[in-house]
MARBAFI-20993 format. One record per residue (C-alpha): residue in three letters; y, z negated, x. Coordinates in pm, whole numbers, padded with zeros to 5 digits, always signed. Layout:
# residues N
ALAYZX/...
//
This chain:
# residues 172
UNK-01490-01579+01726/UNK-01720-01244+01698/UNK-01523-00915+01729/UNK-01650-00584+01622/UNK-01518-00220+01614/UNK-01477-00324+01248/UNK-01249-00644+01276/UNK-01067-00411+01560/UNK-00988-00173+01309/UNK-00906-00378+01055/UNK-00640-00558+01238/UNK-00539-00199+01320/UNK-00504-00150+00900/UNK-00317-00519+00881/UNK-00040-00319+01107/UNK-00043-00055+00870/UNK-00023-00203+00577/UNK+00304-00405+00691/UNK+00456-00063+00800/UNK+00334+00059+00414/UNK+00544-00288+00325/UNK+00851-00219+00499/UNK+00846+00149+00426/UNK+00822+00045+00048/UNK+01093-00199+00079/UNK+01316+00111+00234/UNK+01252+00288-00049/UNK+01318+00045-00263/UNK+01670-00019-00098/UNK+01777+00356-00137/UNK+01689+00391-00534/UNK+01899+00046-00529/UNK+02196+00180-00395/UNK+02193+00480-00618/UNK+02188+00229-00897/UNK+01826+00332-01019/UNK+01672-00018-01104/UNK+01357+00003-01231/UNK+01255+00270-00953/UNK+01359-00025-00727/UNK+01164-00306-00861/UNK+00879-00038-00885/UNK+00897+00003-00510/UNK+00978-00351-00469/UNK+00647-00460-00660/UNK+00498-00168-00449/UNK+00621-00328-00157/UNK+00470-00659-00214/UNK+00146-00512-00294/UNK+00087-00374+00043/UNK+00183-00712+00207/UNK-00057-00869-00005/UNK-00288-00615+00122/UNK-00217-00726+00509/UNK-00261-01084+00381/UNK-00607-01025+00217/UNK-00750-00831+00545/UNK-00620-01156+00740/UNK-00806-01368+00473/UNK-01154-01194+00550/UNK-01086-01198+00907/UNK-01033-01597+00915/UNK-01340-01649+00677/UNK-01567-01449+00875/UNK-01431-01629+01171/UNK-01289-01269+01348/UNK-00954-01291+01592/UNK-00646-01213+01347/UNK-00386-00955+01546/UNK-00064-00829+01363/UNK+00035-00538+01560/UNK+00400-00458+01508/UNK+00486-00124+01329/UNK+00791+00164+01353/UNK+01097+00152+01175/UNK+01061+00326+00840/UNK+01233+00619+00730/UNK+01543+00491+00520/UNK+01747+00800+00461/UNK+01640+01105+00206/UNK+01749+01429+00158/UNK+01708+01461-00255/UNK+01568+01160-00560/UNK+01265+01316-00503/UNK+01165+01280-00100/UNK+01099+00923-00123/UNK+00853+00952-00392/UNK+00648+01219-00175/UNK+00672+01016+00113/UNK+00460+00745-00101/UNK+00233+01013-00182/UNK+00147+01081+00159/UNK+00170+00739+00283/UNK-00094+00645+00005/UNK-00328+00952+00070/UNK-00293+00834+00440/UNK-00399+00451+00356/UNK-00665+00616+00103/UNK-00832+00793+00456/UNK-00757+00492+00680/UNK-00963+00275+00393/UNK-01223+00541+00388/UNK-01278+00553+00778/UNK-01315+00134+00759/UNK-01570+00145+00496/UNK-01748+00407+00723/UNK-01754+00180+01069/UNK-01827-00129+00853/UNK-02148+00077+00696/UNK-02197+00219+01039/UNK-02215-00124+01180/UNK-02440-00320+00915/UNK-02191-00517+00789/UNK-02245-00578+00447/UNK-01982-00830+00382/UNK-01712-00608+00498/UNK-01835-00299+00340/UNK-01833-00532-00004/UNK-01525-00632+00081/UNK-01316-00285+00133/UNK-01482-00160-00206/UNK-01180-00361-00355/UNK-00921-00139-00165/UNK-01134+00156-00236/UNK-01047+00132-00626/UNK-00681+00047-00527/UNK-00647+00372-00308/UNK-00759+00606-00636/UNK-00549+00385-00894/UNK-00205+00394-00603/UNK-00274+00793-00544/UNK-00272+00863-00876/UNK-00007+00665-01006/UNK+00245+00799-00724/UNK+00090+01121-00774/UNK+00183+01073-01160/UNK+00541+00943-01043/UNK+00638+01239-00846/UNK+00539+01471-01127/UNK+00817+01293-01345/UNK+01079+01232-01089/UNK+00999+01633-00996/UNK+01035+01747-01363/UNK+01322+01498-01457/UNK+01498+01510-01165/UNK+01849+01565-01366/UNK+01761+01300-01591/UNK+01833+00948-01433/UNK+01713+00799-01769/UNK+01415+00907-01787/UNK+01281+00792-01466/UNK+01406+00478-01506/UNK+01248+00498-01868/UNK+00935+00636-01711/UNK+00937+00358-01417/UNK+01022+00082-01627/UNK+00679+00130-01815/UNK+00508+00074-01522/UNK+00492-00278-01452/UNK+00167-00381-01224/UNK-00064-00633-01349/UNK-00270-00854-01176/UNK-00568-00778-01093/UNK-00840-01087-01088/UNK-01094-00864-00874/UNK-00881-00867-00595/UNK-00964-01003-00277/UNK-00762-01418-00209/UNK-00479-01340+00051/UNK-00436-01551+00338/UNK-00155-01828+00235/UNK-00177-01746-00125/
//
């Protein structure tokens, strides 16, 4: 198995996209208990997204014959302080994941390796289609936040689709 400052990094990103899971599924959990459904399964698709993620940068790693790690991550944050905090904390988690994607596609350029740099072009689109949608989110919950209904209305619309350009994850 080659490694590469590349495949280090990217098992680096496999870590954080498990901790973008879990911190997903917290939020999730908390828009549960304050019977908010649809903002739940929104963060609960959300939250399956970014394992998928993790399970796609394992896929490339096998098939280019690279060591797989899966570094362990820190206990999310599980407690807010208004309907709105958890929302901003996907914001920044997102424009944080949008950077970390950025910096990969630099080292894999850096390095020559075409089939990784083709291959994070994928999460590239994902970063500016997740920023903007949670950007888009944020505004509503911020505007409505006295109006349970209309989030839920607003959240409910969103539904993910699949997406046939994206990258095979590993076990799928």
């Amino acid at each position: 198995m080659s490694t590469s400052r590349f495949a280090e990094q990217l098992n680096a990103q496999i870590g954080n996209e498990f901790a973008a899971h879990q911190q997903y599924v917290a939020i999730a959990v908390h828009y549960d208990a304050l019977t908010m459904p649809a903002l739940a399964a929104y963060f609960y698709q959300q939250a399956i997204e970014e394992r998928d993620h993790a399970m796609m940068m394992v896929r490339f790693l096998i098939d280019t014959d690279r060591e797989v790690t899966i570094p362990g991550s820190d206990a999310p944050q599980s407690r807010f302080a208004d309907i709105m905090a958890p929302v901003a904390l996907a914001l920044e988690q997102e424009k944080r994941v949008t950077t970390q994607i950025h910096n990969l596609t630099r080292i894999a350029r850096d390095e020559n390796d075409f089939a990784a740099e083709q291959f994070m072009q994928w999460f590239i689109k994902e970063q500016v289609e997740e920023v903007a949608a949670i950007s888009d989110l944020l505004t509503v919950v911020t505007r409505a936040k006295d109006d349970i209904q209309y989030i839920e209305g607003y959240a409910a619309d969103r539904r993910a689709e699949d997406d046939p350009t994206a990258p095979t994850p590993a076990g799928a």
